[in-house]
C-alpha positions in Angstrom: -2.2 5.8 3.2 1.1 4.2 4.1 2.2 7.6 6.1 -0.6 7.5 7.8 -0.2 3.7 8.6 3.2 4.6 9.9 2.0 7.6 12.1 -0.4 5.3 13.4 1.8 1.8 14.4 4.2 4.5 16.0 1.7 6.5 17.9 0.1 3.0 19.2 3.3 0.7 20.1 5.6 1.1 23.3 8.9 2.0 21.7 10.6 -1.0 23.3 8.3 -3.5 20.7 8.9 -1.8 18.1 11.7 -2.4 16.7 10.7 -3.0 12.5 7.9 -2.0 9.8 7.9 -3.7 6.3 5.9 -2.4 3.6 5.0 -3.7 0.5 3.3 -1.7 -2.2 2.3 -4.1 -5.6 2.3 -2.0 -8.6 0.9 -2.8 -11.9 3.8 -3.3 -14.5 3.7 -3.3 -18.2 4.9 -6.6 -18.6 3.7 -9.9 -17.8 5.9 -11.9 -16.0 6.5 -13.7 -19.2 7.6 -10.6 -20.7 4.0 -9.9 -22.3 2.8 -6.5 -22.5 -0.1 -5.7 -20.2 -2.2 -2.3 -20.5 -4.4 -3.3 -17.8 -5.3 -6.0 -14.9 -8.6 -6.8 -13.6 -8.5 -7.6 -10.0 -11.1 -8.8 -7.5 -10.4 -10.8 -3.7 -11.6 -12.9 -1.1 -12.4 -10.3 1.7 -13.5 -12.9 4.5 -10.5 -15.3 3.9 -8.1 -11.9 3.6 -9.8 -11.0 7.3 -9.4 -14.7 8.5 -5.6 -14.6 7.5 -4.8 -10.9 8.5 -5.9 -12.1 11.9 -3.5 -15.5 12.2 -1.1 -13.7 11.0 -1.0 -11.3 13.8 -1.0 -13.8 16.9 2.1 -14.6 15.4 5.2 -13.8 18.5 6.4 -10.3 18.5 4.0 -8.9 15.6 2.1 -5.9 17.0 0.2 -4.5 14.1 -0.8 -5.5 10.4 -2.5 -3.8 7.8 -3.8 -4.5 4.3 -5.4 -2.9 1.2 -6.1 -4.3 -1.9 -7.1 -2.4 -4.9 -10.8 -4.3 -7.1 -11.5 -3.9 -10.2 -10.1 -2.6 -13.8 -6.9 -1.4 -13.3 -4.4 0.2 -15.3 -0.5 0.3 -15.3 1.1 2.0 -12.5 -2.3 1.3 -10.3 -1.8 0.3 -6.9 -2.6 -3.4 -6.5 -1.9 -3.8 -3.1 -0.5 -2.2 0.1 1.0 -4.2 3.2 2.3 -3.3 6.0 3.2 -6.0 9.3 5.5 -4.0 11.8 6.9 -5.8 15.1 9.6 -6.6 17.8 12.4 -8.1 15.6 13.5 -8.2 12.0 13.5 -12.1 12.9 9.9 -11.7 13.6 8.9 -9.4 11.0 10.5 -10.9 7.9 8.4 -14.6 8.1 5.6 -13.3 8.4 5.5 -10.3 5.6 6.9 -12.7 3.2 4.3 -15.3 3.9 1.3 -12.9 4.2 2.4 -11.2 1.1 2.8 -15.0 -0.7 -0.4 -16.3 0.5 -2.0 -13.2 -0.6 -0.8 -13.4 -4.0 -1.5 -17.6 -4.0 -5.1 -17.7 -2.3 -6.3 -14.3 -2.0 -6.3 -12.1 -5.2 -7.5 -13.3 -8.8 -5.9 -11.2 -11.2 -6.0 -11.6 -14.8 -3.2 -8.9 -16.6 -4.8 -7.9 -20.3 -2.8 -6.5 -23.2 
């Protein structure tokens, strides 16, 4: 999916604005961050509020395209949780805005609960 992303943000955007792509791809681990073992993760999300912030996010300045996927349901380790991807004009622009989309994912979007 993230190839295709790729071929797709570069086929779409004048090469003068585009100047970065950030990617993010959560993984399941086998620890907690507490250093627990986990075997699995059940994972669910708010679609509407993921569409309402996926959209703010992109009338940011100098963001052209963003996508997101998020895995639902039992998941095991080494799963895909999630795949982001925010490309734009500058690294200056990029950089806020994957690391706040990616944050405010994590905080408001997705309820995970990690199982041993």
């Amino acid at each position: 999916m993230i190839e295709q992303w790729l071929a797709e943000v570069k086929n779409k955007s004048a090469p003068e604005g585009l100047g970065m792509i950030l990617v993010h791809n959560g993984i399941v681990r086998g620890t907690s961050k507490q250093g627990r073992p986990v075997s699995r993760m059940n994972l669910s999300y708010d679609e509407k509020k993921l569409r309402s912030l996926v959209r703010e996010q992109k009338r940011k300045a100098g963001i052209l395209d963003i996508r997101v996927w998020i895995n639902q349901g039992e998941l095991r380790v080494g799963d895909d949780i999630m795949l982001v991807l925010v490309a734009g004009r500058f690294r200056t622009d990029v950089v806020p805005v994957f690391e706040s989309l990616v944050a405010t994912i994590k905080k408001e979007i997705v309820s995970e609960l990690e199982l041993e």
